[in-house]
N, C-alpha and C positions, 0 to 999 in steps of 0.2 A: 701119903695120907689118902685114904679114900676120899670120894666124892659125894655124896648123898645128896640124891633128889625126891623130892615130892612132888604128886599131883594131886591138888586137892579140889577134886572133883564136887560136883552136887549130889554125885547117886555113890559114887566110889573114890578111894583115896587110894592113890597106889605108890611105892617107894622103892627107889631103884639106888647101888653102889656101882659105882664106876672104880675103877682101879687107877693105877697113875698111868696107864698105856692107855686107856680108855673104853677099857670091854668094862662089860654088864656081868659083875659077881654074883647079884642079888636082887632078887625082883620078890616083892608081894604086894596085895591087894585089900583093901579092908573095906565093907561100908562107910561113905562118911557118916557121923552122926548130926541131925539136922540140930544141934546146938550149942554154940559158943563154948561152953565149957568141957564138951564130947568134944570138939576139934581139938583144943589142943591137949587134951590128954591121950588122944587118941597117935596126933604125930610124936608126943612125948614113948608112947609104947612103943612104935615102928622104929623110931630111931635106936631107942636101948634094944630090943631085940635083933636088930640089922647089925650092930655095933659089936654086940657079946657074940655073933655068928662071924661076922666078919674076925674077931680080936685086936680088933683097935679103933680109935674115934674117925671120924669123919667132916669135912665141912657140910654144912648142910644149905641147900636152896629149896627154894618152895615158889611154886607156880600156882596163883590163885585165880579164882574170879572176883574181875573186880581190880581193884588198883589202890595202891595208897594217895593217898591223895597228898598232893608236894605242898601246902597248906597248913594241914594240922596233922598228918602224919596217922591218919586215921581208915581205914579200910571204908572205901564207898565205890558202888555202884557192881557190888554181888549180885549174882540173882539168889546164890545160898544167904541170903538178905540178913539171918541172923548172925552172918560174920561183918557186916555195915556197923560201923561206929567203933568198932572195934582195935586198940593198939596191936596187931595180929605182931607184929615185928620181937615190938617190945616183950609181950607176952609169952610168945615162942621163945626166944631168948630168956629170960627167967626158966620156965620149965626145962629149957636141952641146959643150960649153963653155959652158955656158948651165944657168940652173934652169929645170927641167921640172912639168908637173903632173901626178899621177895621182888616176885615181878608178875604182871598178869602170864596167866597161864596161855594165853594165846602168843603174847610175846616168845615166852619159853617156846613154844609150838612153831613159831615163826624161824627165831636163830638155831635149833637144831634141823631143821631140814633146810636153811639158806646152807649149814655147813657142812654138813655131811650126807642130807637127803634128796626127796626129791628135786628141790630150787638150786642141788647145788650147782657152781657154775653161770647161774643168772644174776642180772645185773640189780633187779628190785623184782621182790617175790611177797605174794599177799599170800600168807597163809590162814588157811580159814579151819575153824572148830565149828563143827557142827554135831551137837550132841543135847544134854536138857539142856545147856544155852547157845549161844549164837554168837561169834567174836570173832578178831582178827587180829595178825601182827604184820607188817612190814619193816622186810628185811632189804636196803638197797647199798649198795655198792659194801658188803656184810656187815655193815652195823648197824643195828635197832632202829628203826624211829621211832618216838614215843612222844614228840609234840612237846610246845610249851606246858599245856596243861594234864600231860602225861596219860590221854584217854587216845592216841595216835590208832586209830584198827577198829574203835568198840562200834564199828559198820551194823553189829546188830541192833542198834538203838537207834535209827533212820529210821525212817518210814519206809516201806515197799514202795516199789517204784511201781508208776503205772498201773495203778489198782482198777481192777473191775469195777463196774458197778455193783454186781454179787460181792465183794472183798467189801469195799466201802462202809464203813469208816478203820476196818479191822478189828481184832480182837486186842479187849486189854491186855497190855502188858504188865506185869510188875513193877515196872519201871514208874505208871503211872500215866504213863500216856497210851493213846490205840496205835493199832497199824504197826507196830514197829517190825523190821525183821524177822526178829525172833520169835515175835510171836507166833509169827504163820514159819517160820522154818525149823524151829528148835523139835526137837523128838519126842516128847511131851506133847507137842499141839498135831503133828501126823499123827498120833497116836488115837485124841481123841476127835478125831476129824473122819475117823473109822469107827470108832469102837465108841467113844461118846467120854462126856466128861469124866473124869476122876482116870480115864486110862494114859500109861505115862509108856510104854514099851512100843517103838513100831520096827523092832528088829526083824518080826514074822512077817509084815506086811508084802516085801518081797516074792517068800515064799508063798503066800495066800494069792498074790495078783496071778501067778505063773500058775495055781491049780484052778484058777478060773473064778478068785472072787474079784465081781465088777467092784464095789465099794473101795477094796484095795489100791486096785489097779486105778481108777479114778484118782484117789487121793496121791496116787504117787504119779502120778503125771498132773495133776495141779501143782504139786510140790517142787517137781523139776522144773514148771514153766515160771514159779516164783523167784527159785534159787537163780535161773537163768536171767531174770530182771535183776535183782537186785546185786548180782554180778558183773554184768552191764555196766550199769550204774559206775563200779569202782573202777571198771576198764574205759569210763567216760573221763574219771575223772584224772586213774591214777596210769595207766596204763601198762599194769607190770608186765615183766617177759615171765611171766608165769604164776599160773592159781593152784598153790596145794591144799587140797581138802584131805582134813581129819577129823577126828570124832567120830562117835558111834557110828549115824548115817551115814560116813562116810564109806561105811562097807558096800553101800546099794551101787551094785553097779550099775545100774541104768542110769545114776546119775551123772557118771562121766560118757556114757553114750548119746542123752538125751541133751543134756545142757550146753556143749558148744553149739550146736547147731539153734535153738532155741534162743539163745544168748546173742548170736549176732546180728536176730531183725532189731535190737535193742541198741545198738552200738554203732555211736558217728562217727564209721565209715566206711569206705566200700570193700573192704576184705578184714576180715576177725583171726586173725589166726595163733591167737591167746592161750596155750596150749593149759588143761587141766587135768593136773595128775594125781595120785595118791600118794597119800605122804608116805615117802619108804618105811620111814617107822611105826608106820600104823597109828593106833592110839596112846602109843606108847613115847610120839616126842615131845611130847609137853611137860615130859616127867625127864627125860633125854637130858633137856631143855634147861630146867631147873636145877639138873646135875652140874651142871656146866657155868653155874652162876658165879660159880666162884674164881674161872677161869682166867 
């Protein structure tokens, strides 16, 4: 039987078939739609079009933002907010005809590259999404943690460590509180940290600092001395044998050039040598990830 995974993303939804050897039959990509009932008729399309390609069903797993909550079984703490409150499980199941699996999508992110990517081989690996939001999953000795209260990783809803007096108090979050992570690291806020409110894109910013705009360049060295703090921070607390970065930004290479060295005046003790990689699968293991739910 095939595998089917989803990622469903805040700007994009993308859906991948694994085989029973485990290669990748089938990949596409759709906008997500920003509402509850565009989500899931939209995974309801991806799956019947995947399936009638493929010629046969598939199980199906889904990496979201956000998590159900082990309580009332209810989707909390999206930052795509209009899937909060939401039976996403149940729901999904009615429209495929079938049970589904969910798990936060940085989890997914986290046990596809503990097992076949960059962490594999390590003993506890925090792997981070950095993309419109902010999150994490830790994989240690290969199996998930996800905590009593099943939010184990969601590091982007701390505060920034070490804040300026210019940061200070930080920018609202969504979430409802200031300062958080994601506020100042998520791609949506470099974005408009450049370009000014309502901009959500900072994929060019790269290329803009390298042809000589200071504004860019600026913004992306405040960005990598944040990311470097608040990294810190989890190598204070948790100290894993390695940090894989995914997610959009995660393409900026200056950030794996700048952030170890920046990250170790942050860290009690007297040698950092916390190695941070890129996720072998790109942006593409969180959907990996989600294939593999059914495992």
């Amino acid at each position: 039987m095939w595998r089917i995974g989803i990622d469903l993303g805040g700007t994009k939804t993308e859906i991948v078939a694994l085989d029973p050897a485990g290669a990748v039959r089938l990949r596409r990509r759709a906008p997500t739609p920003p509402a509850y009932a565009g989500v899931i008729a939209l995974v309801g399309e991806l799956v019947a079009a995947a399936e009638a390609e493929l010629g046969g069903p598939g199980t199906v797993g889904i990496g979201i933002p956000g998590s159900l909550s082990p309580r009332t079984g209810l989707v909390r703490g999206a930052n795509s907010t209009w899937l909060n409150g939401g039976r996403l499980d149940a729901d999904l199941a009615a429209r495929l005809g079938r049970p589904v699996r969910l798990a936060n999508d940085a989890n997914c992110l986290a046990m596809s590259e503990a097992t076949d990517g960059a962490g594999a081989g390590h003993g506890t690996v925090f792997a981070v999404i950095l993309g419109t939001g902010v999150g994490a999953g830790i994989v240690t000795g290969g199996r998930l943690l996800e905590g009593r209260n099943r939010i184990a990783g969601e590091w982007g809803h701390n505060p920034l460590p070490w804040m300026t007096p210019e940061e200070y108090p930080g920018p609202a979050c969504w979430c409802g509180r200031q300062g958080c992570i994601e506020a100042f690291l998520c791609g949506p806020a470099l974005a408009a940290e450049v370009d000014g409110p309502g901009a959500r894109d900072a994929s060019a910013l790269p290329a803009r600092a390298a042809a000589g705009d200071a504004r860019a360049a600026a913004a992306l060295a405040r960005h990598a001395d944040r990311l470097a703090r608040a990294l810190a921070h989890v190598v204070n607390i948790l100290d894993p044998d390695c940090i894989v970065l995914a997610g959009g930004l995660s393409n900026m290479a200056h950030l794996r050039a700048e952030v170890p060295a920046r990250m170790a005046g942050f860290v009690f003790s007297d040698h950092v040598e916390t190695p941070l990689l890129p996720a072998r699968h790109g942006d593409s293991s969180g959907v990996l990830g989600a294939a593999r739910l059914w495992d």
